[in-house]
N, C-alpha and C positions, 0 to 999 in steps of 0.2 A: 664599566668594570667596577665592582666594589674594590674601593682603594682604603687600609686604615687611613686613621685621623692621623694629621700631622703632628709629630713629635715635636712640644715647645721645650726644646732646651733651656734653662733658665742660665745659662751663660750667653746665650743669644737675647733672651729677655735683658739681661744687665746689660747687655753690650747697649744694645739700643737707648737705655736708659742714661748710660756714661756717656754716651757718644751727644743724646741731647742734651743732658745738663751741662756736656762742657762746651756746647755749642750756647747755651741758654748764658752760661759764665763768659766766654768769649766776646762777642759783640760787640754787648753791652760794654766790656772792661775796654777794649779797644778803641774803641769814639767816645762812650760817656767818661771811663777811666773809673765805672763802679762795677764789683767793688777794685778797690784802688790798688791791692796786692795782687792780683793775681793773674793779671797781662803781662805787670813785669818781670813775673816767675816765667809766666809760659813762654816770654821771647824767648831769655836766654835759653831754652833747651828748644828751642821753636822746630828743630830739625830732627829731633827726638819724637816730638808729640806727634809733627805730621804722620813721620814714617807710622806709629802705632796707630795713631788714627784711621789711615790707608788700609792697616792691616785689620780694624772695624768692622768698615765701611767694608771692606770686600768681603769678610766674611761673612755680615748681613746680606750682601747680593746672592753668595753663593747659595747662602741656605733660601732665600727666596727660591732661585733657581732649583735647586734639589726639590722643597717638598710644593710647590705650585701648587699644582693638581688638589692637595689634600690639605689645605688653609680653608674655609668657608669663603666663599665667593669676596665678601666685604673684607674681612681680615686679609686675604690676599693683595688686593688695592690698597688697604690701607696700609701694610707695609711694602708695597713698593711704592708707594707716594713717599714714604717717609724716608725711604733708604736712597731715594733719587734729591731728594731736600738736599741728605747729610751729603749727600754727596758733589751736589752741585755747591755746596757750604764747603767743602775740603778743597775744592780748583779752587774755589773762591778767595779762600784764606789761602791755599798754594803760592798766587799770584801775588796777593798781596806780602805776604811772608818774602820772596825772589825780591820783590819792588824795597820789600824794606832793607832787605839787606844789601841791593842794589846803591840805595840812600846811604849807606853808613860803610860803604865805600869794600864793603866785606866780596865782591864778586866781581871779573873781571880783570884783575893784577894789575 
């Protein structure tokens, strides 16, 4: 079937772009503690960021899922490589986020 070209929303472009620089910021601030502000911003709202981050991440999948078919074979792949990354990065930091506030005594009564 001729199918148009898939419409790049540039709100889904940003998203991808927010979603990995604040992964690219994370990590690193988390185990190296560089840079040095800005892990101990995201803990305290840490329940905040997830939740938006979730709401991201799933509407990158979504939109995956919607235009498949009409992405060029390689840009297809290469965003659902990336969007299955951020995502296995979001349980990742899930987990660890429960553990840490497990740690500081915030869960459980």
């Amino acid at each position: 079937m001729n199918q148009p070209a898939a419409s790049k929303s540039p709100a889904i472009l940003v998203t991808f772009a927010l979603v990995i620089l604040y992964n690219a910021l994370y990590w690193p601030g988390k185990f190296l503690h560089w840079p040095e502000a800005f892990y101990p911003e995201v803990a305290k709202h840490w329940k905040l960021i997830t939740f938006l981050e979730f709401l991201a991440i799933a509407s990158l999948a979504v939109d995956i899922i919607v235009q498949f078919d009409r992405f060029p074979k390689r840009e297809a792949q290469l965003r659902v490589v990336t969007t299955a990354v951020l995502g296995a990065l979001l349980v990742l930091r899930f987990i660890l986020g429960v553990m840490d506030l497990y740690m500081r005594g915030e869960v459980g009564g």
